[in-house]
C-alpha positions as MATLAB code, in Angstrom:
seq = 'XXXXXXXXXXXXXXXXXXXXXXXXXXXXXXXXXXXXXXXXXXXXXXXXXXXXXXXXXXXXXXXXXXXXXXXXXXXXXXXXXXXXXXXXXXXXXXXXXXXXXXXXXXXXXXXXXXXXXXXXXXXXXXXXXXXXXXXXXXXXXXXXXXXXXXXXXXXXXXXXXXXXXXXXXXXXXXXXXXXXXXXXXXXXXXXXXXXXXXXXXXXXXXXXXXXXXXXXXXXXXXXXXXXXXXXXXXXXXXXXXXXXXXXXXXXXXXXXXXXXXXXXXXXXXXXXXXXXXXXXXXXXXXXXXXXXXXXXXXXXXXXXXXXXXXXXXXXXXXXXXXXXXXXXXXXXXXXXXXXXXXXXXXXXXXXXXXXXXXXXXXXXXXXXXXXXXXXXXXXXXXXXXXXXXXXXXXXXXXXXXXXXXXXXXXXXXXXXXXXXXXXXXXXXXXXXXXXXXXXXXXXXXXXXXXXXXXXXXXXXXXXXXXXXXXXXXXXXXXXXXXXXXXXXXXXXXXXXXXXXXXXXXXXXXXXXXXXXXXXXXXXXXXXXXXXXXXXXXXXXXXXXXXXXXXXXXXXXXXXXXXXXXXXXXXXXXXXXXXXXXXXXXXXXXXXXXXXXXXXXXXXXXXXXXXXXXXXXXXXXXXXXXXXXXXXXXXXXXXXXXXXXXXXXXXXXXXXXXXXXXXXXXXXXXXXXXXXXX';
ca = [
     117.341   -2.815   60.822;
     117.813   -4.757   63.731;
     118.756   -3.301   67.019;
     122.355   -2.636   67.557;
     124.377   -4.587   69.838;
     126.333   -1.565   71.025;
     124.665    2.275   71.358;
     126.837    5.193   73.182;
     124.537    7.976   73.027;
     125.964   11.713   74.536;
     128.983    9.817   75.913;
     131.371   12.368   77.204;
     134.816   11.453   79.329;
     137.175   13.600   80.533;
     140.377   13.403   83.331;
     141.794   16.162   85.735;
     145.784   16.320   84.573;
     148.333   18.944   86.345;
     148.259   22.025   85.036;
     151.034   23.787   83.695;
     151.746   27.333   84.918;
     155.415   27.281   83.435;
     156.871   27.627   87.122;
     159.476   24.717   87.946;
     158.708   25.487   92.090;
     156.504   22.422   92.473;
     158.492   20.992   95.245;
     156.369   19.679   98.227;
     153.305   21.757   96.716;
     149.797   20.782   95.638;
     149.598   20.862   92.001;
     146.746   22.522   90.793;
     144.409   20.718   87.773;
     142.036   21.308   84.970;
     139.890   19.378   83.135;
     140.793   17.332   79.722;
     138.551   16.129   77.867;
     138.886   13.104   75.863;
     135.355   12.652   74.438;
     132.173   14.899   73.984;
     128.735   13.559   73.026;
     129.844   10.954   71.316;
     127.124    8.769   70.229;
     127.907    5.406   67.974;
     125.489    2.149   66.686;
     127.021   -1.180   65.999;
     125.714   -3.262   64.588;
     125.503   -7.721   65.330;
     128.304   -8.832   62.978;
     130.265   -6.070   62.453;
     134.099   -5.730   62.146;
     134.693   -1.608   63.476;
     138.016   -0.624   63.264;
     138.999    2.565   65.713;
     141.998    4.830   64.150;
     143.050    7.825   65.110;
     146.323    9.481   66.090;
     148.160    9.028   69.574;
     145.637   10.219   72.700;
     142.524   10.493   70.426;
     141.065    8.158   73.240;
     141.215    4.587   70.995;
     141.854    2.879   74.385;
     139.501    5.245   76.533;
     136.473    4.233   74.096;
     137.158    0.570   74.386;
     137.636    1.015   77.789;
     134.239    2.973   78.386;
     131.823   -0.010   76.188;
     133.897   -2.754   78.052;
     132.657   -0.572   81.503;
     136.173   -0.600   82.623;
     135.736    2.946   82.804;
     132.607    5.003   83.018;
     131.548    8.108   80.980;
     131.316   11.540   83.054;
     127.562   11.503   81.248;
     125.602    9.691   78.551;
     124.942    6.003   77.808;
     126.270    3.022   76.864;
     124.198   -0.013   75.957;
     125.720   -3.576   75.408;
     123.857   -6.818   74.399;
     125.758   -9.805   74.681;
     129.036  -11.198   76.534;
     132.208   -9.157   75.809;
     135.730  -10.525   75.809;
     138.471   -8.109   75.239;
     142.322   -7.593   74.958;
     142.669   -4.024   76.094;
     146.059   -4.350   78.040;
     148.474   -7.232   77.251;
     149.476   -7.065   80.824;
     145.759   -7.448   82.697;
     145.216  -10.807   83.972;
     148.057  -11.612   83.480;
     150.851  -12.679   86.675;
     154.206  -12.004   85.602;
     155.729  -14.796   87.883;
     153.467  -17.631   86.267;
     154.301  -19.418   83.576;
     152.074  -19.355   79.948;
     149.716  -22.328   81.043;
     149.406  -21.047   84.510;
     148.384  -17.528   83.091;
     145.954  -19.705   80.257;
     144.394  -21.152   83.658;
     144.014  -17.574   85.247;
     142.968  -15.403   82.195;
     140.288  -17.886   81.198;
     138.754  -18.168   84.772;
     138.884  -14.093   84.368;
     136.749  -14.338   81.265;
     134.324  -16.556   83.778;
     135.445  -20.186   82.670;
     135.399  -22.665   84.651;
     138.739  -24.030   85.514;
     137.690  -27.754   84.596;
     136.854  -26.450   81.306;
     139.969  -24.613   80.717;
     142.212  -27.333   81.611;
     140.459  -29.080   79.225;
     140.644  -26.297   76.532;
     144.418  -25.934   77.476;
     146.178  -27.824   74.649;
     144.731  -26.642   71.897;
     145.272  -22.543   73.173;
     148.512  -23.465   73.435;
     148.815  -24.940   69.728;
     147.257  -21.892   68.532;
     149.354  -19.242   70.480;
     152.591  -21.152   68.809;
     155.015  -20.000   72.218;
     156.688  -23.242   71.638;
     159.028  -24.280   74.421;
     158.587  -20.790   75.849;
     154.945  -21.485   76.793;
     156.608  -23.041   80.201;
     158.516  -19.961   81.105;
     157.335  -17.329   83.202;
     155.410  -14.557   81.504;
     158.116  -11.617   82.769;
     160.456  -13.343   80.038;
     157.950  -12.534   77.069;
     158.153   -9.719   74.522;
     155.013   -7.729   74.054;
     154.110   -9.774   70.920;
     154.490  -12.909   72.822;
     152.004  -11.575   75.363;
     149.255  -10.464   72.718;
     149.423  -14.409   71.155;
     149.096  -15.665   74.511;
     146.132  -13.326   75.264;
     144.815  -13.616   71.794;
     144.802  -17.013   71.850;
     142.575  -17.209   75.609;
     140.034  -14.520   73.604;
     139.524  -16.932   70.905;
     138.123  -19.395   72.890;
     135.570  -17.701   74.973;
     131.986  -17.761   74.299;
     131.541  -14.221   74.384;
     129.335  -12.304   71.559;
     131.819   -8.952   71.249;
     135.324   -9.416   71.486;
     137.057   -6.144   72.169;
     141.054   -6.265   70.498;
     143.304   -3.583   71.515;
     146.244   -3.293   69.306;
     147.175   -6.939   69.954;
     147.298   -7.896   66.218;
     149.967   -5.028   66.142;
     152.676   -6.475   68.357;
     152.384  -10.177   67.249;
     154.212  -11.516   64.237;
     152.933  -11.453   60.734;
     152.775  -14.813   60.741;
     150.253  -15.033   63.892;
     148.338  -11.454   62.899;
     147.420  -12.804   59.717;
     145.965  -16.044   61.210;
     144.254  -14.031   64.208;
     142.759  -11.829   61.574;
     141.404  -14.658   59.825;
     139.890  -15.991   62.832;
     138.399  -12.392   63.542;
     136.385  -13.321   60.140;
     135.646  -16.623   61.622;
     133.788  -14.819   64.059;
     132.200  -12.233   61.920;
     130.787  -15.005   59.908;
     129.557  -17.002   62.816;
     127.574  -13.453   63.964;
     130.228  -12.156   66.725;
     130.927   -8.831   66.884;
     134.458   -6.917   66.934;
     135.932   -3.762   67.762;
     139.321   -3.385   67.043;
     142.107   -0.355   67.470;
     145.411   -0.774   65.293;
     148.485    2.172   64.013;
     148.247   -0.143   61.251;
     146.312    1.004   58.790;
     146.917   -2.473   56.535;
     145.555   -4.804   59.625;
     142.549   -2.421   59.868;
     141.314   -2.360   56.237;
     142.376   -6.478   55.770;
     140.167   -7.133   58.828;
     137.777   -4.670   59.270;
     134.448   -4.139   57.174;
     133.437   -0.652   59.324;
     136.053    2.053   60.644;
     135.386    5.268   63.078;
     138.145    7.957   63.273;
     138.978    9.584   66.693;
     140.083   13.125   66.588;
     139.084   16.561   68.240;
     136.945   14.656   71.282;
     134.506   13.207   68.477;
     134.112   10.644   65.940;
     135.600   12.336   63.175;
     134.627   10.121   60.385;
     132.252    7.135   60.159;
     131.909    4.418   56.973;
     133.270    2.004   55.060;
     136.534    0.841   56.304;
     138.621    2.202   52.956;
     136.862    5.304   52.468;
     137.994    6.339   56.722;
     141.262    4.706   56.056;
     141.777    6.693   53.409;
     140.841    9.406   54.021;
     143.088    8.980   57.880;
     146.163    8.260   55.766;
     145.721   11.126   53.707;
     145.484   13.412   56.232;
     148.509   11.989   58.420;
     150.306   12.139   54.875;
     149.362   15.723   53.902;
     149.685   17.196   57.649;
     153.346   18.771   58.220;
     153.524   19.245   61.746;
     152.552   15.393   62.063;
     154.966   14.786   59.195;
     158.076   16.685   61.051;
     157.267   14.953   64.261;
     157.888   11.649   62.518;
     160.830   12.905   60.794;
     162.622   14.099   63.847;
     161.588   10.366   65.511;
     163.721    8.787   62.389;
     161.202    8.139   60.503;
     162.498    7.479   57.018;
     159.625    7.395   54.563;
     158.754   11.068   57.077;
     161.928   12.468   55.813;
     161.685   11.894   52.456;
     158.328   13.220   52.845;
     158.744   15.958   54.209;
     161.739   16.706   52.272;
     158.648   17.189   49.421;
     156.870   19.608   51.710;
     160.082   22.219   52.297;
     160.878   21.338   47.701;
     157.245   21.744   46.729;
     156.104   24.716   49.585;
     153.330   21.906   50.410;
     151.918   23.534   53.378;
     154.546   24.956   54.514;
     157.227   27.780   53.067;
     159.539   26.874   49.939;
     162.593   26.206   51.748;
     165.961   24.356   49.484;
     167.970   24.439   52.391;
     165.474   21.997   54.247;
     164.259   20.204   51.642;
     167.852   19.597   50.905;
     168.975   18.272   54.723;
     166.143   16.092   55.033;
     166.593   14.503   51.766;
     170.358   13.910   53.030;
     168.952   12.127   55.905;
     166.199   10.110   54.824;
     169.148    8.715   52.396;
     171.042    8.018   55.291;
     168.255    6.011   56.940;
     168.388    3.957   53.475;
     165.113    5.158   52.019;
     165.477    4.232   48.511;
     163.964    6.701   46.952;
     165.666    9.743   48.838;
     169.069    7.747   47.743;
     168.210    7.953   44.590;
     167.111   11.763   45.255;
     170.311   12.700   46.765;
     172.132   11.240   44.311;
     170.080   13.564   41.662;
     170.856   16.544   44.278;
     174.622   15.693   44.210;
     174.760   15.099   40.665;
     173.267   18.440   39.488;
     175.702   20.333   42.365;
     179.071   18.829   41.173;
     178.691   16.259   38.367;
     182.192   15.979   38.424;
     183.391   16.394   42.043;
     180.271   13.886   43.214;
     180.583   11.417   40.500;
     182.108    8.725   42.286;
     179.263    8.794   45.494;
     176.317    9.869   43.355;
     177.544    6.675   41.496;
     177.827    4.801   44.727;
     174.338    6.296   46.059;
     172.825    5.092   42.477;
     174.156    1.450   43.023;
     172.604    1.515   46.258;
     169.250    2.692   45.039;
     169.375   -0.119   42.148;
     170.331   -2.794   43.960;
     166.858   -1.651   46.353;
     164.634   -1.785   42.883;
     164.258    2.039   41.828;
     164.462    1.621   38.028;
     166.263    5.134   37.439;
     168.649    4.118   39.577;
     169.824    1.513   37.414;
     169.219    3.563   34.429;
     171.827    6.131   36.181;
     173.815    3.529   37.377;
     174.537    2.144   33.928;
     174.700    5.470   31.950;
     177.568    6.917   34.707;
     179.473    3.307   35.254;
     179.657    2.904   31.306;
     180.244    6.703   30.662;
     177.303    6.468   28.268;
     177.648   10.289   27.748;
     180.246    9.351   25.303;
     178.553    6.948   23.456;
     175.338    8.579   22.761;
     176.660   12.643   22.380;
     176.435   11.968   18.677;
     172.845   10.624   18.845;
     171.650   13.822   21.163;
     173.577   16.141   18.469;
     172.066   14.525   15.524;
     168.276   14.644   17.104;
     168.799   18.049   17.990;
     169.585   19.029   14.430;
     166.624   16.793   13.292;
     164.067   18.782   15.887;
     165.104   21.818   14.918;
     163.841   21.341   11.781;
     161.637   18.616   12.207;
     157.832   16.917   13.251;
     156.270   17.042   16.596;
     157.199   13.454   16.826;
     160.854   14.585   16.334;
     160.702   16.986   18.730;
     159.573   14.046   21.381;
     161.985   12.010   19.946;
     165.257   14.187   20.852;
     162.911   15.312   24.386;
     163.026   11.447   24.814;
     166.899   11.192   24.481;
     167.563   14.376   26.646;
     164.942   13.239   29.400;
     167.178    9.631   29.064;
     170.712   11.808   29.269;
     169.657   14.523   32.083;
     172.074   14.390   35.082;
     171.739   17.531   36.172;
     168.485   19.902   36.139;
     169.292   21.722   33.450;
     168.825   18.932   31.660;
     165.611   17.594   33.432;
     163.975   21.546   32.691;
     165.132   21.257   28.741;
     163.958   17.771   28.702;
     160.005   19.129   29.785;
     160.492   22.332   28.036;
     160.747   19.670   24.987;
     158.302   17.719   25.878;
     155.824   20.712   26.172;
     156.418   21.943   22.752;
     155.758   18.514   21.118;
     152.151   18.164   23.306;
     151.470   21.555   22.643;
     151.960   20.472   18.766;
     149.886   17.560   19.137;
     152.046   14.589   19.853;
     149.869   12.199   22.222;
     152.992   10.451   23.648;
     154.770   14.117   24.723;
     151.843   14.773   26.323;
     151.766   11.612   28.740;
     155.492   12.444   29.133;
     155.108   15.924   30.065;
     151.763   14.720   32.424;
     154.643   12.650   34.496;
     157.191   14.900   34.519;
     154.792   17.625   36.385;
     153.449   14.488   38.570;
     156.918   13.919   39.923;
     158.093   17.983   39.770;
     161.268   16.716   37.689;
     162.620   19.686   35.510;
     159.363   21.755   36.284;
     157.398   22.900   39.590;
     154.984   19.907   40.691;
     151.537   20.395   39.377;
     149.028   18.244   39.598;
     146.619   20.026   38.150;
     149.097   20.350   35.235;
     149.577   16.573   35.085;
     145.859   15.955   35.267;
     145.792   18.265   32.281;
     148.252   16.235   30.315;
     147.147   13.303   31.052;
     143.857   14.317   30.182;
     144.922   15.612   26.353;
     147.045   12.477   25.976;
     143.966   10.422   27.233;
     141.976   12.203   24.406;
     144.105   11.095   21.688;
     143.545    7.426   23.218;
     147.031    7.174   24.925;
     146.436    3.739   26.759;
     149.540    4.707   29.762;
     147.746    8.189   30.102;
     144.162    6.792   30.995;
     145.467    4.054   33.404;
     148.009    6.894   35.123;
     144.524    8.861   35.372;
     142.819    5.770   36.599;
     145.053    5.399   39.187;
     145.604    8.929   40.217;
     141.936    8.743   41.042;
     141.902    5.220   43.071;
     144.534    6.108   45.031;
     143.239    9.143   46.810;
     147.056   10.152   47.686;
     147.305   13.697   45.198;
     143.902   13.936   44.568;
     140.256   13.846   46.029;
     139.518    9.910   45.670;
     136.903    9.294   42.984;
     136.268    5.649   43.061;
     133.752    6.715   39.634;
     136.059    8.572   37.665;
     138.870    5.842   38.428;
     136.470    3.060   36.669;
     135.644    5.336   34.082;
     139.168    5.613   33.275;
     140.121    1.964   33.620;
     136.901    1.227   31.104;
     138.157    3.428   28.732;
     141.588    1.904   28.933;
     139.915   -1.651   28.972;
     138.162   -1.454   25.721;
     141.127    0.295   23.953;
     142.497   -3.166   24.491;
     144.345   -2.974   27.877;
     144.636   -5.982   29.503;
     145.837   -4.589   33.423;
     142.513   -2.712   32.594;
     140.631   -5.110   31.741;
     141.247   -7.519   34.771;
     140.203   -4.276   36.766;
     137.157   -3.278   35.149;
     135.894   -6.966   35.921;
     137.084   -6.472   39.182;
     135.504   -3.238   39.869;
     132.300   -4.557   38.674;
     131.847   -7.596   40.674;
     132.502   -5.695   43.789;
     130.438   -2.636   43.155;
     133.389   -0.699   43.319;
     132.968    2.584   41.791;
     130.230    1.589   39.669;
     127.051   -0.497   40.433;
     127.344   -4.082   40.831;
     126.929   -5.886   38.109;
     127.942   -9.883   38.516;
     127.059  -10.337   34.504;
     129.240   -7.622   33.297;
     131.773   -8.241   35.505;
     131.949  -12.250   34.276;
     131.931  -10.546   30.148;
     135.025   -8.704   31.240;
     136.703  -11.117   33.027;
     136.029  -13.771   29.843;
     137.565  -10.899   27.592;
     140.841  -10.744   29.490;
     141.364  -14.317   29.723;
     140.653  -14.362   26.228;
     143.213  -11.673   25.217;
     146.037  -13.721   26.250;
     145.690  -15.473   22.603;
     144.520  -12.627   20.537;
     147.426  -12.671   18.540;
     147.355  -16.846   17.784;
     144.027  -15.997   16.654;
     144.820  -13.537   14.033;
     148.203  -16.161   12.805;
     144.438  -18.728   12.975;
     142.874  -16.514   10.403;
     145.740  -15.692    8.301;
     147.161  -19.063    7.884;
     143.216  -20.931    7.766;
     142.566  -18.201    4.854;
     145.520  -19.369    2.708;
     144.872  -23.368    3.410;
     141.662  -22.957    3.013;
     140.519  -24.955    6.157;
     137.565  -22.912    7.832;
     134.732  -21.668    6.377;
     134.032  -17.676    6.323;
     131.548  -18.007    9.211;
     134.474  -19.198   11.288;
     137.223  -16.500   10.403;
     134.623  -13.933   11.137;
     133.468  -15.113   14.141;
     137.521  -15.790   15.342;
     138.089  -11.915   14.045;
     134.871  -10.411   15.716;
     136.062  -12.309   19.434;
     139.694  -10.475   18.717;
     137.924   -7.690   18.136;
     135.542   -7.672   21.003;
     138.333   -8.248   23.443;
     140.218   -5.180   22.204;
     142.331   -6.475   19.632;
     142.969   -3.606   16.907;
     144.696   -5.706   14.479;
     141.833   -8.127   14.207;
     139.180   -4.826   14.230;
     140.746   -3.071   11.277;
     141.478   -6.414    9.532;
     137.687   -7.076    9.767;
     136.980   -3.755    8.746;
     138.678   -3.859    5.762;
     137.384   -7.405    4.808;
     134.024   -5.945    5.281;
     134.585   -2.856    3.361;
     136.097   -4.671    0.162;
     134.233   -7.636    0.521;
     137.375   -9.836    1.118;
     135.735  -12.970    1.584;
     132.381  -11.822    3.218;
     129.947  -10.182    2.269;
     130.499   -6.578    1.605;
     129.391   -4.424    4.105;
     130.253   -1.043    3.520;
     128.162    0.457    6.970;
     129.787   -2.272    9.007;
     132.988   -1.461    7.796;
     132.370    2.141    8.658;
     131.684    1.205   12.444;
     134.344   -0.870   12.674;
     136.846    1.709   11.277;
     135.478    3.919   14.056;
     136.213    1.543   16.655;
     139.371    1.094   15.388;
     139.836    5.022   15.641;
     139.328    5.603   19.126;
     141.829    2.479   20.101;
     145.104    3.666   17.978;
     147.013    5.976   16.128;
     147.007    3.402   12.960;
     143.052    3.289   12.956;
     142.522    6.737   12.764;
     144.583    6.722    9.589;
     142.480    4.081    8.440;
     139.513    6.070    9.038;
     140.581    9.331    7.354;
     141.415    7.210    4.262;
     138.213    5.065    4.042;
     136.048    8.533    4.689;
     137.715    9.716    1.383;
     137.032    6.099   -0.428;
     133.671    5.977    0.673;
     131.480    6.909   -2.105;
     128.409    5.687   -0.298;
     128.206    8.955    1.969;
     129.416   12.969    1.302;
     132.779   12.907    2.700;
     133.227   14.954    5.793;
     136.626   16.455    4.722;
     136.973   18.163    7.703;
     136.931   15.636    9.929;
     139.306   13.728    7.494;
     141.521   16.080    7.719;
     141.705   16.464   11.566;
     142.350   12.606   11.776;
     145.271   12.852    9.108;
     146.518   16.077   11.210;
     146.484   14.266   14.691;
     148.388   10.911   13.498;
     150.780   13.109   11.415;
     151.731   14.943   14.938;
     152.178   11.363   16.418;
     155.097   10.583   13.079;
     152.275    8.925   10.753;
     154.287    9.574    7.440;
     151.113    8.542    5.270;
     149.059   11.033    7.380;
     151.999   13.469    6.706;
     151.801   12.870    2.756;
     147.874   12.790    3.253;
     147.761   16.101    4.240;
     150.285   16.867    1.357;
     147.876   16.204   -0.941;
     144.781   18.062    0.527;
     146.382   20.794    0.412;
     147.470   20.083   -3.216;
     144.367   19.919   -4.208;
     142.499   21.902   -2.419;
     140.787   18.878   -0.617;
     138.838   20.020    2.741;
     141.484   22.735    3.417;
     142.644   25.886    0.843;
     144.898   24.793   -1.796;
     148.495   25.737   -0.648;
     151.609   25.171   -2.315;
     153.748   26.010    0.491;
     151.737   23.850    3.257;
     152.235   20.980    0.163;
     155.934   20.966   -0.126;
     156.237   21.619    3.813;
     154.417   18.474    4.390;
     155.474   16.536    1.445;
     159.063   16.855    2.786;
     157.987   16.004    6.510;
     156.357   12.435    5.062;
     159.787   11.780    3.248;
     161.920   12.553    5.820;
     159.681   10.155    8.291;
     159.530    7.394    5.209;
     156.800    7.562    2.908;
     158.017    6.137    0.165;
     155.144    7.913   -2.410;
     156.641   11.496   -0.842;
     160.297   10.274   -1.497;
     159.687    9.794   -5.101;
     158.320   13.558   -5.471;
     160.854   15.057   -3.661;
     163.901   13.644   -5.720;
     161.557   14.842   -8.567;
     161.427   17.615   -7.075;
     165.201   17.531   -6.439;
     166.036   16.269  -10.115;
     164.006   19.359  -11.577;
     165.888   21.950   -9.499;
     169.360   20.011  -10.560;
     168.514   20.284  -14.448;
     166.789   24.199  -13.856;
     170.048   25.074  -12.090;
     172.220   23.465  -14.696;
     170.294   25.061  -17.354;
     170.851   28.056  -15.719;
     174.253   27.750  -15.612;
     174.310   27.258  -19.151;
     172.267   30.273  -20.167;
     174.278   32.243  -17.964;
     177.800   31.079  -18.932;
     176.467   30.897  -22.621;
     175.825   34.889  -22.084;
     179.159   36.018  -20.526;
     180.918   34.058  -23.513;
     179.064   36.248  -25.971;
     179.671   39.199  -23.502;
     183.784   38.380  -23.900;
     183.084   37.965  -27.612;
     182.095   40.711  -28.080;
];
């Protein structure tokens, strides 16, 4: 590695500030001092080209440390080495004379920087096209905002021949406009072998401009990497801490509010506490905050549904009209009195639960979860939910994952949602491996792991998800999470652009096959791309062209694969599995295994699993014979469908009607000979 153009080794810095006995009898007295420090062997190595980014919270010394490699200020002790030329922004009001107008101040700034004055006069036009002041680059600097002043400063920097530009927060106080072209110039420079150091609050300008970040905090560098990994890491901490949570909150910080509004709900690091959780929630709404509007409006709701109809209703308007989807869901359900309309449908799928499939179950937990305005009805709605994953049903599971995500009609868990998401993932629930995908790429409610996120995403991706897809490709071309791999990366990115037209190349197949306009070679190889790219349809239509020799060859192994593909990418393919492991005469049927496939689709409202299992246990078929399990399941596949079930349960039915008639007749036919005699 080549030598750094920056080294701090041991730097330490510290200032005398008054001391604070707690006695107000300061007048015409000497104030007595101690030491603060703001930096302790710090040492730090940058690098030629490099983009560092310096975060940290307010008086972790960004400014100080700038200040100390620019040799503004020196360190009590230590050393800092520079090679090269520095130019810097560290205070938008050095070098500049408030009573001089923007070109004057070009003219004085530049000769600062050690210009020559012919040269900037020369230079002068095109700094003032790229600061953009306009008219106002003719008025005296005392007249500018603190934004205009960075352009103007930024736009002197720029033009220096210096080899480490130094940028203190000026990309902060400009417009977005101008920060987004200054940041690309920053890249400019990067690319031409400059070196920057930057500061910013903003955590967005940092990681879009930055390829390197340091975090201040406790007199050290806290953290030092890759600029996401600090970033995220900073924001996670700022976002988990409560006492720098409730200092934001009491400044008016909205999104503070609602967040700590979470803290006092959940007991997040700090005491359960309704009362709180319910004021702050009140005035993060107040602010606007969408999603505390739509909160409050919950909160109202569940306290007097009646009384606080009319401004939940208002409150749920609000939160529409700003994009939050239950919102409008509320919205709608209140303004049309939808409670109405659909008490018949909650009635009737609570009578078909009660009595009914897993998938039922889900069903009515669906309808309640849709209903709930009050948190009676969120808990019922999970308690629902819970039941139906416990039974097996993939999609109550995903449900019941985001429900304990969110903390709606249960305590927030997520370690619980994890869980559930984890189950549902199992059973190949595409929604439940991308929510896990994300949970881990975001870093927010979990430790970010960059390797389970891909892992997740691939998974998702080769069920057939196209979002997945596109980030699997993405992932892999930039190393992220997984090794770089340019080849495999260009593969996935072919298969989602292909995906788009999946279904045009099944209609392909299907109409080619009846005009008889492609050869086989051609339908299989449109089929096997389908297939490749995710597409079940065209995977279990191969399959079974394979398997009965529909036009190809027959293939019985092939077939076999292909049904297990198809298996592990929907609820329809593991059916087709379990029946093609019976058909196949090939191999000893694993029964067991059949079974368990039939069993998990029937909990997910398969009626020909439902029926299939029926019949095992009919005949004895990989599980005891039982009569009972028979006619349980027999009746479940009817009452979902299955047309084969139907027809042996009015059997069923007609054979009861004419034993119970003939009954009738024996019976009457004895009391008549009773009377007779």
């Amino acid at each position: 590695m080549s030598e750094p153009v920056i080294k701090l080794s041991g730097v330490r810095k510290s200032y005398r500030i008054n001391a604070d006995d707690g006695s107000n009898k300061r007048l015409f007295r000497k104030r007595e001092t101690e030491e603060f420090v703001v930096f302790d062997n710090v040492n730090l190595e940058v690098q030629e080209g490099e983009v560092l980014g310096i975060i940290g919270r307010n008086g972790a010394g960004k400014s100080t440390f700038l200040k100390i490699i620019s040799e503004i200020i020196e360190p009590d002790c230590g050393t800092v080495e520079i090679k090269g030329k520095i130019a810097s922004i560290l205070e938008l009001s050095m070098g500049f004379h408030n009573d001089l107008t923007g070109k004057e101040n070009i003219i004085l700034r530049s000769e600062l920087y050690g210009i020559p004055r012919k040269v900037a006069l020369e230079r002068l036009d095109e700094i003032v096209e790229y600061s953009d002041l306009g008219k106002f680059i003719d008025n005296p600097v005392r007249t500018y905002s603190s934004g205009m002043k960075a352009r103007l400063a930024f736009s002197v920097m720029i033009f220096v021949d210096a080899d480490i530009f130094l940028v203190d927060e000026a990309l902060s106080t400009g417009d977005a406009a101008f920060a987004t072209k200054a940041s690309e110039h920053l890249k400019n420079l990067v690319r031409n072998g400059k070196t920057v150091l930057m500061t910013s609050h903003n955590i967005r300008t940092i990681r879009s401009s930055c390829n390197r970040a340091i975090w201040l905090s406790d007199k050290t560098i806290f953290m030092d990497g890759p600029v996401d990994e600090v970033c995220d890491a900073y924001s996670k901490s700022i976002m988990e801490s409560f006492e720098e949570t409730l200092k934001l909150a009491e400044g008016g910080s909205s999104a503070a509010q609602y967040r700590l509004a979470g803290f006092y709900r959940h007991g997040v690091n700090v005491e359960k506490n309704m009362a709180e959780y319910r004021r702050w929630i009140e005035e993060a709404s107040k602010r606007g905050h969408i999603p505390a509007i739509a909160e409050y409006a919950n909160l109202l709701m569940d306290e007097d549904p009646i009384g606080n109809r009319n401004v939940a209703l208002g409150m749920y308007k609000e939160a529409a009209e700003g994009g939050n989807f239950d919102s409008r869901k509320n919205y709608a359900y209140l303004r049309g009195n939808a409670d109405e309309h659909l008490a018949l449908l909650k009635d009737v799928m609570r009578r078909v639960a009660e009595s009914g499939t897993p998938m039922d179950v889900a069903m009515y937990a669906r309808v309640v979860s849709y209903c709930a305005n009050t948190e009676a009805d969120r808990k019922l709605a999970y308690s629902l939910y819970s039941d139906a994953a416990d039974a097996g049903n993939a999609e109550a599971m995903y449900r019941k994952g985001t429900l304990l995500r969110a903390g709606i009609g249960v305590e927030r868990s997520i370690e619980g949602a994890i869980e559930a998401f984890e189950s549902a993932a199992k059973s190949h629930h595409p929604k439940a491996m991308i929510a896990l995908a994300e949970l881990y790429e975001d870093g927010r409610m979990i430790d970010k792991d960059l390797e389970k996120s891909f892992s997740w995403y691939l998974a998702s991706a080769e069920s057939g998800n196209t979002k997945s897809q596109y980030q699997v490709a993405t992932m892999l071309s930039e190393g992220i999470g997984v090794e770089k791999d340019d080849g495999a990366a260009e593969a996935w990115f072919c298969r989602n652009a292909e995906s788009a037209l999946n279904d045009v190349r099944l209609y392909a197949v299907e109409a080619a096959q009846r005009r008889k306009v492609c050869s086989k070679e051609e339908i299989v190889t449109l089929l096997e791309s389908a297939s490749d790219s995710g597409y079940n349809k065209a995977t279990s239509k191969l399959a079974d062209m394979k398997f009965n020799g529909w036009g190809v060859s027959k293939d019985v192994d092939a077939a076999m694969d292909l049904y297990e593909l198809s298996a592990t990418r929907s609820l329809r393919g593991k059916v087709d599995l379990a029946k093609r492991l019976l058909e196949d005469t090939t191999r000893d049927p694993d029964k067991s295994r059949t079974f368990e496939l039939f069993e998990h689709a029937a909990a997910n409202g398969d009626h020909y699993a439902m029926y299939a299992i029926a019949c095992m246990y009919r005949d004895g078929v990989g599980v005891p014979e039982d009569r009972d399990l028979y006619k349980k399941y027999t009746h479940m596949a009817a009452d979902a469908g299955n047309k084969d079930a139907i027809q042996v349960v009015q059997k069923w039915a007609f054979k009861e009607k004419k034993r119970q008639k003939k009954e009738a007749e024996a019976n009457k036919a004895a009391s008549d000979k009773t009377e007779g005699e």
